[in-house]
C-alpha positions, -999 to +999 in steps of 0.1 A: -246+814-193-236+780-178-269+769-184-274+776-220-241+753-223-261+727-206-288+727-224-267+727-256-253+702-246-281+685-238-295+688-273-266+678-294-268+644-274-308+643-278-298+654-320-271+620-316-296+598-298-326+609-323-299+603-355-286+573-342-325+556-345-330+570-377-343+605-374-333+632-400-363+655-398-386+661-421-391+632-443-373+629-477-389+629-510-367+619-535-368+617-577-371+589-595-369+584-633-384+547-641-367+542-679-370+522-707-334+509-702-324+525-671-342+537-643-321+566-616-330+576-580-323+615-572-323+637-539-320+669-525-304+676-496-295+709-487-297+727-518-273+696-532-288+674-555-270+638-547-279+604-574-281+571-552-254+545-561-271+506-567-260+490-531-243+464-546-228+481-577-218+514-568-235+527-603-258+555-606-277+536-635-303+511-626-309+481-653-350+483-661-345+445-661-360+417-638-357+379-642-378+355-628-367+323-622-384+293-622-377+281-587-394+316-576-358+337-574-363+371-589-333+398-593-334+431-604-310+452-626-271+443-637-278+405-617-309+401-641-290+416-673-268+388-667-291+364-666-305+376-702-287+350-724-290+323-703-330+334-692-342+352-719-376+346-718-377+346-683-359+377-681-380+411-688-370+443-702-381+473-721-414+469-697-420+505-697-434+503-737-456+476-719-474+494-690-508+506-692-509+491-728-534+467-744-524+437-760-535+451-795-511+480-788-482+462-782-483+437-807-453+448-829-430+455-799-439+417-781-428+403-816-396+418-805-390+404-778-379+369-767-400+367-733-439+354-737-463+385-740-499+378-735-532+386-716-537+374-684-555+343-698-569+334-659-594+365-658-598+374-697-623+359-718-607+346-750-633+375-769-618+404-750-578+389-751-570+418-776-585+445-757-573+428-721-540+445-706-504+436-717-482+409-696-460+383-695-460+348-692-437+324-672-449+288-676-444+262-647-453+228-635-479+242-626-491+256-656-479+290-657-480+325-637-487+357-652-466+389-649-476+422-655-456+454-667-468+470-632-453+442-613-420+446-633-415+481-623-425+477-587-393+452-585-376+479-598-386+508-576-386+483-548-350+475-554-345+517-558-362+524-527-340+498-507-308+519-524-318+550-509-325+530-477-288+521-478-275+549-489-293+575-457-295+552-432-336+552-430-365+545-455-382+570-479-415+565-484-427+593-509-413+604-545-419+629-572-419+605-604-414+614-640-433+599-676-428+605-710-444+630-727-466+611-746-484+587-724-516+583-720-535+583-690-539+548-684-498+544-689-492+570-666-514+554-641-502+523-644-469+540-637-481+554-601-494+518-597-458+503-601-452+528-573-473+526-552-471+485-552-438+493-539-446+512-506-440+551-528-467+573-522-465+598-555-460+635-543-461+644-580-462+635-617-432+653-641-432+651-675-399+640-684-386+667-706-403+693-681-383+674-654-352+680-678-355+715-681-355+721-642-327+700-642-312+732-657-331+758-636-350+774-668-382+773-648-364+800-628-356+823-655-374+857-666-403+859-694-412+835-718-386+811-735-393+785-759-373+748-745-366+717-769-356+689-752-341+658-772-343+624-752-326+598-771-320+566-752-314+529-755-342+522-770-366+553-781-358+586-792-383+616-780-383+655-787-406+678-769-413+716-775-418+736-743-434+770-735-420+779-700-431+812-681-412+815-650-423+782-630-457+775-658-447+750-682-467+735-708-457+713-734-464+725-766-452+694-792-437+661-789-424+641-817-405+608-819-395+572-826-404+548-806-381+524-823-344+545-828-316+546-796-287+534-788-293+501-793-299+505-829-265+526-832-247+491-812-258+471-838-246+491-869-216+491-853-220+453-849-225+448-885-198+471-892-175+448-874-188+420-887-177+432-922-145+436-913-141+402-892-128+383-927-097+406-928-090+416-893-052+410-884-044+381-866-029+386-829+000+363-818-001+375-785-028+388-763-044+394-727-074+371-719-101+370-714-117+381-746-155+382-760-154+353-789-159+367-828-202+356-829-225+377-831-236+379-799-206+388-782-201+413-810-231+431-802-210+435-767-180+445-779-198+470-804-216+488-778-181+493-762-165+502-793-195+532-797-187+543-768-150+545-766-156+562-805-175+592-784-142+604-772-113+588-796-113+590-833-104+552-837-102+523-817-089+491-815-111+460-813-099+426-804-122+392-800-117+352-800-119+335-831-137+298-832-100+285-841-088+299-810-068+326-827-073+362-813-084+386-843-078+425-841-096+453-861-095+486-858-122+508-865-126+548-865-155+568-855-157+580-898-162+547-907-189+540-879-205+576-889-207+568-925-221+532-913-249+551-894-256+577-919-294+568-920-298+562-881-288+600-879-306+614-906-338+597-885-327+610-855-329+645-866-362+641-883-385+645-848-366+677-846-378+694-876-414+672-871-416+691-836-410+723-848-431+725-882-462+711-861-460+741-837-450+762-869-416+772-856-382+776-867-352+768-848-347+807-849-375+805-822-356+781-796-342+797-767-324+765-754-323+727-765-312+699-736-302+668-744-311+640-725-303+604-724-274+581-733-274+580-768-271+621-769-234+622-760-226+603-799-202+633-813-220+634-845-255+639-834-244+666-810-227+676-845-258+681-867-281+693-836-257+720-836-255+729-873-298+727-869-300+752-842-268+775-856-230+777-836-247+806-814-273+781-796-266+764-768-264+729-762-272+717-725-249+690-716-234+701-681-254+677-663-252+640-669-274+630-696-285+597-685-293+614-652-310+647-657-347+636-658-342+622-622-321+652-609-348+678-622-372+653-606-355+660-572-348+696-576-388+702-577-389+685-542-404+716-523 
């Protein structure tokens, strides 16, 4: 007996020694969702499913943003966001509608966008510019350097990677990775390029709204159930129809726009606030600091006022005037629904596009999970509702702006 004690002994202090130089066992695979406007870094550890925080931050929610500087500085996420107004076309976003993309497919979304997007003129005959992948350019005295969408969200899954590295103590070096729906093969490989340029071998490739529904287990559940999953973020707005039988999934539909999130709800509510700017009330006293009355800073403000609107029925909103004179409106979540009117009534159109393609009726949906930022607005979650009838259930338990890179980590074997 005294020597099983010794050698227990023994190894809980090999276990320390081991731990203390970074062993944990087996090596962990984590989930990563690279987004449009955020990107999220899951993983499983004992049957608990843990998001890791930005090492600097503490948030869950990675900025898809990098800036590159001209003296050869680069920063990734809110440090880059911040550098947006001052930067903007050094400073990259929305990348992910970039990747694997030809300049000729791209060309209304780069007229969108403040930074430079181009060929890489260096290797690209002038002939073949349109057919030549999507990038950006950052001129220098030098002439320039060339930037593609790959390289964007390497910085960004680099800057992940080093996250999880702080967060457990020792590197990861492997992830299961989720894409939309709809991308091609050449976006999706372009995608395991940005991963790999980052030290990440790929396990595994998740569709995003398959990756949702295991967020939620349903690949676990008995016979065949029809999944919709509604994926409305900053930026785009996809719905996918699955057919799930027990852990086979196969997506059946998607439908979309590629040009509706939250973004376009901030800036009704901008306008909005803009209208009532002439005869807001005027504040004698007030707490500084305050976002000034432009439009700029109201596009801030109205993205917090959306928010706040998702759990209060009105809100007060108070900015700087250019007299110097603090202003105050207040504005209720009616006004800003009536505002919106059409941006809903689009939002709802992919549902019904979805379901008449695949010649189905809402009567044929066992469950519907929301996904992304933009699906917490009280009125959309209002007329999915009314679509699918009071009796259907609306997954929301799990974070939405987290649930593609949870299921991502709850596949890890």
């Amino acid at each position: 007996m005294q020597e099983l004690f010794v050698l227990g002994g023994l190894l809980a202090v090999i276990s320390a020694v081991l731990a203390a130089y970074g062993f944990r066992g087996r090596e962990q695979v984590v989930g990563i969702d690279l987004g449009t406007t955020f990107s999220v870094v899951a993983l499983r550890s004992q049957d608990k499913v843990t998001v890791i925080p930005d090492r600097f931050t503490g948030k869950l929610l990675i900025p898809s943003v990098v800036a590159y500087l001209q003296n050869g500085s680069v920063f990734v996420g809110d440090p880059a966001v911040r550098l947006r107004d001052e930067f903007p076309e050094r400073t990259i976003f929305n990348s992910k509608r970039f990747i694997g993309r030809a300049m000729h497919e791209v060309t209304e979304d780069a007229a969108s966008h403040p930074f430079n997007t181009t060929h890489n003129g260096s290797s690209t005959a002038l002939s073949n510019a349109s057919q030549a992948a999507a990038g950006f350019f950052f001129p220098n005295k030098y002439g320039g350097k060339w930037i593609s969408p790959v390289d964007v969200g390497a910085s960004v899954v680099k800057h992940m990677k080093l996250n999880v590295h702080s967060y457990i103590g020792y590197p990861i070096k492997r992830a299961v990775i989720c894409v939309p729906a709809k991308f091609s093969p050449k976006e999706t490989k372009a995608t395991q390029q940005a991963f790999e340029k980052a030290g990440i071998k790929v396990m595994r490739v998740l569709e995003e709204p398959t990756a949702a529904a295991v967020a939620y287990n349903l690949h676990k559940t008995s016979g065949v159930r029809h999944v919709l999953v509604y994926d409305i973020g900053g930026g785009t707005l996809d719905t996918s129809l699955l057919y799930m039988n027990g852990k086979a999934v196969n997506v059946l539909g998607i439908a979309g726009d590629d040009h509706l999130g939250g973004s376009d709800f901030d800036r009704r509510m901008q306008e909005l606030l803009q209208t009532k700017l002439p005869m807001a009330r005027r504040l004698a006293d007030y707490s500084p600091p305050l976002h000034r009355c432009d439009k700029s800073s109201l596009n801030i403000i109205g993205e917090e006022a959306k928010i706040k609107l998702s759990s209060e029925r009105s809100i007060e909103v108070q900015c700087l005037a250019d007299d110097g004179i603090a202003r105050s409106m207040v504005v209720t979540r009616e006004e800003f629904e009536t505002s919106s009117a059409d941006l809903f009534d689009r939002a709802i159109q992919p549902v019904e596009q979805v379901l008449s393609d695949q010649m189905m009726t809402a009567d044929n949906i066992d469950d519907v999970v929301l996904v992304g930022g933009a699906s917490r607005t009280p009125r959309l979650r209002e007329l999915l509702q009314q679509f699918f009838g009071p009796s259907k259930r609306l997954h929301t338990e799990i974070d939405p702006d987290i649930t593609v890179a949870y299921g991502a980590a709850n596949i890890v074997d």
